[in-house]
N, CA, C and O atoms as CSV, one atom per row, in Angstrom:
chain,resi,resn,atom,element,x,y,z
A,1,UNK,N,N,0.843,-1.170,0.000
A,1,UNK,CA,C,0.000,0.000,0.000
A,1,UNK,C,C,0.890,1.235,0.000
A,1,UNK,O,O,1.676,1.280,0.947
A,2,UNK,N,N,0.933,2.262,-0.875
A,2,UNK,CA,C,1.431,3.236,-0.841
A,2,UNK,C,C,0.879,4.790,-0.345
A,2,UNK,O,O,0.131,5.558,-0.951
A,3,UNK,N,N,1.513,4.942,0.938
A,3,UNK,CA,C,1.271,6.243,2.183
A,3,UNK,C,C,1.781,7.393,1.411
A,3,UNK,O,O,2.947,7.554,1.051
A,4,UNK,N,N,0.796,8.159,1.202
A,4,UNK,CA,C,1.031,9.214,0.616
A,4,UNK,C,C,1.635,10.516,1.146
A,4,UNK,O,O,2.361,11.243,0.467
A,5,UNK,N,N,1.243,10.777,2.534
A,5,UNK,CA,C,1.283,11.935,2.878
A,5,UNK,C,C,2.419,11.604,4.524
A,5,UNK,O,O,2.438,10.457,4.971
A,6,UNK,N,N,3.007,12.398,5.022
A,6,UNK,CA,C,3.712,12.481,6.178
A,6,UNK,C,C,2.826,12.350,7.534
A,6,UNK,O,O,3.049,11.649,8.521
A,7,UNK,N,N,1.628,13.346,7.245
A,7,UNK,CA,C,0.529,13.003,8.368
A,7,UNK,C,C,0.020,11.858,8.569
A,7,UNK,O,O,-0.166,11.585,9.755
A,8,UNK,N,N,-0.412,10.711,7.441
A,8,UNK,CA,C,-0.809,9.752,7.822
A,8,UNK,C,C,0.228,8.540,7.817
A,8,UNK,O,O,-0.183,7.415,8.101
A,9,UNK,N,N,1.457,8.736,7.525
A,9,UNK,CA,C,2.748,7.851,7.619
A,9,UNK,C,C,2.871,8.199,9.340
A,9,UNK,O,O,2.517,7.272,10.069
A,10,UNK,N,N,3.216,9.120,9.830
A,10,UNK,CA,C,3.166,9.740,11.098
A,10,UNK,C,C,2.009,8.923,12.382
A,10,UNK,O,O,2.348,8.672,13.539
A,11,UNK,N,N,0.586,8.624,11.754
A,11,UNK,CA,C,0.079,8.204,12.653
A,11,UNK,C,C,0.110,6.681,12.416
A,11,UNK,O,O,-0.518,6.084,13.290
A,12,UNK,N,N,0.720,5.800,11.383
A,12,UNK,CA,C,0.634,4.502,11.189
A,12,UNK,C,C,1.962,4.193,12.047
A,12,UNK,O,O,1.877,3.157,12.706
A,13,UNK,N,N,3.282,4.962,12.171
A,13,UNK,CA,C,4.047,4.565,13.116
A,13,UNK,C,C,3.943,4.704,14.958
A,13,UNK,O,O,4.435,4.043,15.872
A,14,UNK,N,N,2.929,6.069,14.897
A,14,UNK,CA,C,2.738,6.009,16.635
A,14,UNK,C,C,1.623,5.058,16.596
A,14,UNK,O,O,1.130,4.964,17.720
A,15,UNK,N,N,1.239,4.571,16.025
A,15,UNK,CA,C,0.443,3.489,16.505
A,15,UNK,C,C,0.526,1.503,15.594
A,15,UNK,O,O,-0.151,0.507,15.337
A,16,UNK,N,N,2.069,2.185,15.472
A,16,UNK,CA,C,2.581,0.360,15.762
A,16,UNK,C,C,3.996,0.313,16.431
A,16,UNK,O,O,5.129,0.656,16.095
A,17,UNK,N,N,3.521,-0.163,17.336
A,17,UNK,CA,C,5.246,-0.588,18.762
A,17,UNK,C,C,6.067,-0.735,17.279
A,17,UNK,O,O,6.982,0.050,17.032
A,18,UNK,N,N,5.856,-1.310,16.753
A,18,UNK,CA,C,7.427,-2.162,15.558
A,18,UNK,C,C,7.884,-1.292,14.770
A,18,UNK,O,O,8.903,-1.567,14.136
A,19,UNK,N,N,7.349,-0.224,14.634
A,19,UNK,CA,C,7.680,0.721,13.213
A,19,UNK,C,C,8.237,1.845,14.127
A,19,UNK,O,O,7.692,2.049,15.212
A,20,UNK,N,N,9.234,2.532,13.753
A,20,UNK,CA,C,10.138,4.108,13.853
A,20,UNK,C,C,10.568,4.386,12.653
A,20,UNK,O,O,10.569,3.831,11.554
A,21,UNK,N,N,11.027,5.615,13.219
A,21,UNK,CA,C,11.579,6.478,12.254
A,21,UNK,C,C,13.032,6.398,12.099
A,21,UNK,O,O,13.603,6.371,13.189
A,22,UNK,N,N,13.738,6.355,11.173
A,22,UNK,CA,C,15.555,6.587,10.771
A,22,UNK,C,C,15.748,7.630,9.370
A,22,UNK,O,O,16.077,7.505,8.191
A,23,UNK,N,N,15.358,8.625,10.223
A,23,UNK,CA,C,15.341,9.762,9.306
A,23,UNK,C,C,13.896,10.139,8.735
A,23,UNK,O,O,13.032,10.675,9.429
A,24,UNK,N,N,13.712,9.756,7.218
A,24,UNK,CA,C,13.077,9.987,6.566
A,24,UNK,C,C,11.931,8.102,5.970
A,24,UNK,O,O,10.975,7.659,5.333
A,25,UNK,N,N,13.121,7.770,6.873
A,25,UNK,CA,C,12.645,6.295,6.139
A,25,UNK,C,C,12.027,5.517,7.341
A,25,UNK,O,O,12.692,5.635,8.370
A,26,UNK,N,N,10.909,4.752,7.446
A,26,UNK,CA,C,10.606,3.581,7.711
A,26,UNK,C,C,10.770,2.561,8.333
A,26,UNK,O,O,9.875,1.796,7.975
A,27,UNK,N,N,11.429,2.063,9.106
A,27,UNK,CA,C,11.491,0.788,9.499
A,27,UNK,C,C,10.427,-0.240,10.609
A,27,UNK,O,O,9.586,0.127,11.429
A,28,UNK,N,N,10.848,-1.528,10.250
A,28,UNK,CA,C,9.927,-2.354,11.178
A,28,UNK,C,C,10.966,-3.396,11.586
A,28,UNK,O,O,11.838,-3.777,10.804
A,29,UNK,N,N,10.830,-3.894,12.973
A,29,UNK,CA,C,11.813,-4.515,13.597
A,29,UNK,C,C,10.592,-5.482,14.468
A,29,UNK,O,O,9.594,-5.207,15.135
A,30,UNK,N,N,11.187,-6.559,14.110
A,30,UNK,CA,C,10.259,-7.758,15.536
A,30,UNK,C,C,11.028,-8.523,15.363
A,30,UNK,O,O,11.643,-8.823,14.340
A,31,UNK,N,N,11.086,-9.185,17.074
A,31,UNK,CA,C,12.114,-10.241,17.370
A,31,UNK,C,C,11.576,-11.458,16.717
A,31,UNK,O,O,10.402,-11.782,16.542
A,32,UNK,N,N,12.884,-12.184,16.331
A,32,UNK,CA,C,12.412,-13.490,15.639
A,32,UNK,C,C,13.675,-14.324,15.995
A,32,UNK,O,O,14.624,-13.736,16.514
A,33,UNK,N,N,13.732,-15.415,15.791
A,33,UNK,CA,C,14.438,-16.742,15.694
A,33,UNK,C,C,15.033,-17.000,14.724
A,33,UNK,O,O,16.033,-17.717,14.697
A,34,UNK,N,N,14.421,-16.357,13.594
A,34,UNK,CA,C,14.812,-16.750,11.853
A,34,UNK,C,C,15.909,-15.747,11.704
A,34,UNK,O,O,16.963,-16.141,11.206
A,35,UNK,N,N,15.822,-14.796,11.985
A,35,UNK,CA,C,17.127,-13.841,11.884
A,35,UNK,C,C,18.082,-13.894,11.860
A,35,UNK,O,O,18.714,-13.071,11.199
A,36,UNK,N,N,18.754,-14.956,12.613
A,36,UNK,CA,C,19.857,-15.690,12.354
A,36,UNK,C,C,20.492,-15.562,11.246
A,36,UNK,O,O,21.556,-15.026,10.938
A,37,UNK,N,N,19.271,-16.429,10.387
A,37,UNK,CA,C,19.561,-16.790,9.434
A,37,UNK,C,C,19.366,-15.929,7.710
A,37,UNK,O,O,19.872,-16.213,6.625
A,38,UNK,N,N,18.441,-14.853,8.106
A,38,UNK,CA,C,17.961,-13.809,7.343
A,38,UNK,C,C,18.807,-12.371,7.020
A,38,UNK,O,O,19.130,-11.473,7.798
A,39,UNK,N,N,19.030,-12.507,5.604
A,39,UNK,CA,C,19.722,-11.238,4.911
A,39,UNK,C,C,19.094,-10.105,5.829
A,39,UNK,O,O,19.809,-9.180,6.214
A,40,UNK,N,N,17.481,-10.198,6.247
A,40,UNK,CA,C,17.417,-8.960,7.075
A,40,UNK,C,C,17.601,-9.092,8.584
A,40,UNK,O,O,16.828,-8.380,9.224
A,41,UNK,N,N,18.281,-9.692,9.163
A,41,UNK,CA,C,18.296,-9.975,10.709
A,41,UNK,C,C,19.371,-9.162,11.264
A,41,UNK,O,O,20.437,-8.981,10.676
A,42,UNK,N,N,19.124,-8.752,12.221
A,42,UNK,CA,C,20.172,-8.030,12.779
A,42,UNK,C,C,20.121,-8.561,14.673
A,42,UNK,O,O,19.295,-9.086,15.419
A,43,UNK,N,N,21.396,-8.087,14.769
A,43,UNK,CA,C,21.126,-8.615,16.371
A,43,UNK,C,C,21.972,-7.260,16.986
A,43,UNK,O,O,22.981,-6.614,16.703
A,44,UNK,N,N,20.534,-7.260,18.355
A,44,UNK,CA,C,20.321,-5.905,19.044
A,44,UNK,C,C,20.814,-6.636,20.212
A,44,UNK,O,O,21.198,-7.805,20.230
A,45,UNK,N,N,20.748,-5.652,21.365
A,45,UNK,CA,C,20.879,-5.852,22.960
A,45,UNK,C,C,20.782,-7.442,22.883
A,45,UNK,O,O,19.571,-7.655,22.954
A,46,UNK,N,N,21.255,-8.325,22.805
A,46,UNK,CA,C,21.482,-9.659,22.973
A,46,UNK,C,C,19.806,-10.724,22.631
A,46,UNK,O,O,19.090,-11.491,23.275
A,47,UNK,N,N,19.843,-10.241,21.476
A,47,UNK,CA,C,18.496,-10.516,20.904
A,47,UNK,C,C,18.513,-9.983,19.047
A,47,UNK,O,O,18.857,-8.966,18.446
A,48,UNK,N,N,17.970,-11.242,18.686
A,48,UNK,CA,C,17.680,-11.387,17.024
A,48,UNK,C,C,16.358,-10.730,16.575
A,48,UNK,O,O,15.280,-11.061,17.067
A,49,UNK,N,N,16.501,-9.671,15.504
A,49,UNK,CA,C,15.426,-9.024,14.656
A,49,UNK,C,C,15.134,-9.451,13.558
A,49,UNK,O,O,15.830,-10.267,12.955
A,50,UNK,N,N,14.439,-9.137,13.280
A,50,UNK,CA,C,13.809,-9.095,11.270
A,50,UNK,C,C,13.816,-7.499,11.188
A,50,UNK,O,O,13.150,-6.946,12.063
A,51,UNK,N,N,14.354,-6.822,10.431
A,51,UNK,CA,C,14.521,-5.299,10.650
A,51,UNK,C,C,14.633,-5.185,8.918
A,51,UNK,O,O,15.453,-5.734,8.182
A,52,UNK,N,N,13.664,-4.399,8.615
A,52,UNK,CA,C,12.700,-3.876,6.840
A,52,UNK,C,C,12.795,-2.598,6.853
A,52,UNK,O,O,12.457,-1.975,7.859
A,53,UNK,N,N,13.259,-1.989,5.773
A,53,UNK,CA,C,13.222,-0.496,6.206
A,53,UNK,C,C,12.390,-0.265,4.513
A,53,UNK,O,O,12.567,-0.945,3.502
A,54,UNK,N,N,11.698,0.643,4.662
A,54,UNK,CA,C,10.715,1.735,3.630
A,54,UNK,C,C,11.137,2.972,3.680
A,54,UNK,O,O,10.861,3.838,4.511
A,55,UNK,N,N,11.890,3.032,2.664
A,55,UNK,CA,C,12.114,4.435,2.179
A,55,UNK,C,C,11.205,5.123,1.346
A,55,UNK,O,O,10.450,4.552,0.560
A,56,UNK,N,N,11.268,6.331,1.507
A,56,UNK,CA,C,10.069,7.130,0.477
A,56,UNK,C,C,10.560,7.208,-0.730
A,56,UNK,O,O,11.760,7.301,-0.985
A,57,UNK,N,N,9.758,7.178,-1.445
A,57,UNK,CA,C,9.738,7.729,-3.013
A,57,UNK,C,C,9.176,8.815,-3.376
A,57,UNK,O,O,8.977,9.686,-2.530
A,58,UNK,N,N,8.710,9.046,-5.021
A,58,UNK,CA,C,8.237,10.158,-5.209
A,58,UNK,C,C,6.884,9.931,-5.114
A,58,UNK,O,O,6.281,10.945,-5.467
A,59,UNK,N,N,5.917,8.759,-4.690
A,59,UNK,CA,C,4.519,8.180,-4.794
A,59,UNK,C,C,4.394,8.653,-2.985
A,59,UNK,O,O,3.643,9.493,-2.490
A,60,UNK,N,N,5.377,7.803,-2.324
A,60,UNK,CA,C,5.133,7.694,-0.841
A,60,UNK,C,C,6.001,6.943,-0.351
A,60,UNK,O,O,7.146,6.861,-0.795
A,61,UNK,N,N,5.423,6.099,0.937
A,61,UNK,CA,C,5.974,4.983,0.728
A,61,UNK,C,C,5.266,3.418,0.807
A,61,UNK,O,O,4.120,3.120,1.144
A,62,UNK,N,N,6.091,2.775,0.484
A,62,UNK,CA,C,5.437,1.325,0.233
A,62,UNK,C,C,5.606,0.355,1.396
A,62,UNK,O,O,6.661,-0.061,1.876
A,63,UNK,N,N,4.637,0.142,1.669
A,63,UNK,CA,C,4.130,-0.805,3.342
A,63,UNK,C,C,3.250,-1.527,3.358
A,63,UNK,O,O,2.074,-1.181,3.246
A,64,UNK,N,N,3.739,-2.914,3.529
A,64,UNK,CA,C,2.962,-3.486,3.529
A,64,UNK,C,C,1.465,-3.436,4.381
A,64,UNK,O,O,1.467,-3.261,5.600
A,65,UNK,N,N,0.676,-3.543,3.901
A,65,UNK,CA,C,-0.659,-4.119,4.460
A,65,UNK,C,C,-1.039,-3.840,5.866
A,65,UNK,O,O,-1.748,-3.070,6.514
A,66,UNK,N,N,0.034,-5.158,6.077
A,66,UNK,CA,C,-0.541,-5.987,7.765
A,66,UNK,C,C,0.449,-5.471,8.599
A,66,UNK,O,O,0.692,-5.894,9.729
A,67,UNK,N,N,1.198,-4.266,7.861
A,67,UNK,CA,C,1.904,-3.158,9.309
A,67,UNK,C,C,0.668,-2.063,9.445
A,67,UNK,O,O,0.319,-1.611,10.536
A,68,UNK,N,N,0.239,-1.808,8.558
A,68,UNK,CA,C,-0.810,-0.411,8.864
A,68,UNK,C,C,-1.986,-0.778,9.466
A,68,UNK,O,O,-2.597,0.005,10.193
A,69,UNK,N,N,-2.523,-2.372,9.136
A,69,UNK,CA,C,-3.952,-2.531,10.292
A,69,UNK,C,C,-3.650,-3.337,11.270
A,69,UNK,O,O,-4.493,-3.892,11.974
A,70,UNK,N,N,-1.876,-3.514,11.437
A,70,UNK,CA,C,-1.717,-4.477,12.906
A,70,UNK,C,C,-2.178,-3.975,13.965
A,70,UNK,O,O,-2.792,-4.641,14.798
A,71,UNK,N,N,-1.941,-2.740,14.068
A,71,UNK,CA,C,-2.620,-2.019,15.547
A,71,UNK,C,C,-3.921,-1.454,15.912
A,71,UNK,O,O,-4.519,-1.299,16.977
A,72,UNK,N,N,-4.234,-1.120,14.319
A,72,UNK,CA,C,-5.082,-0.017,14.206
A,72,UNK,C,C,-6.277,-0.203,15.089
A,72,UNK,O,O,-7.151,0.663,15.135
């Protein structure tokens, strides 16, 4: 789904724990097990992520789905 505007990118991250901001861009981070093993895994404070980052374009940005109605 592509977020068009800053105001409503703005309220899809205060209202999901997993998503912040790194600048201008996007990210989503949840602990996982698979990370290990995953091009996107990273390991934090003594603990494995899945960590996705969405950068904007000239549309918006592109997010999946089931981050914008996980909380809602």
């Amino acid at each position: 789904m592509i977020v068009k505007t800053l105001e409503e990118m703005e309220s899809i991250v205060s209202n999901n724990k997993n998503l912040f901001w790194d600048g201008w861009t996007v990210v989503s981070r949840h602990q996982s097990n698979k990370a290990k093993s995953s091009k996107d895994g990273i390991y934090l404070n003594n603990k494995w992520y899945i960590s996705k980052r969405f950068e904007p374009n000239r549309d918006g940005w592109d997010i999946p789905e089931r981050l914008i109605h996980q909380y809602a």
